[in-house]
C-alpha positions, -999 to 999 in steps of 0.1 A, spaced: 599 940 509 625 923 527 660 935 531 693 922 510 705 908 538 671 896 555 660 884 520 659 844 516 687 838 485 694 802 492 653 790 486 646 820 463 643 799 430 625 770 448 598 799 458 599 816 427 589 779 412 561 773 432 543 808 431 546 804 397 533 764 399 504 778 421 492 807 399 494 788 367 487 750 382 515 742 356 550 728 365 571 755 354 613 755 345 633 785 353 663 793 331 693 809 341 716 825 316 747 838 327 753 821 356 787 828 359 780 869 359 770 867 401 799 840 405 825 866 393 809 893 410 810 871 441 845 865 437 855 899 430 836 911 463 848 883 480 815 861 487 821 837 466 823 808 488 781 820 496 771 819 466 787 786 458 767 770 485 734 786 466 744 775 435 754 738 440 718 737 466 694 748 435 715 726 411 716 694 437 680 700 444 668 699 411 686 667 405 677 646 443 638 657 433 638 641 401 
């Protein structure tokens, strides 16, 4: 298992997505609820500006694939 801070957060979702495309063979959606729980935490702990980039990345791609 990789380490917090070896781990991949920016394509997580994207690779979440297709291991779940590839096991099922079905296009799958991912729902997040409560988004703005790891944006306050970010901001309280003062990596906020991070997890912005991550955010507006898995938002923008989403919309430039379509």
């Amino acid at each position: 298992m990789a380490q917090k801070n070896n781990a991949d957060w920016e394509n997580s979702l994207k690779n979440l997505s297709r291991y779940l495309y590839e096991y099922y063979g079905k296009k799958v959606i991912i729902l997040i609820d409560e988004y703005d729980t790891p944006m306050t935490s970010a901001w309280n702990e003062g990596y906020y500006e991070k997890v912005t980039k991550i955010f507006l990345k898995v938002f923008l791609f989403k919309y430039i694939e379509r």
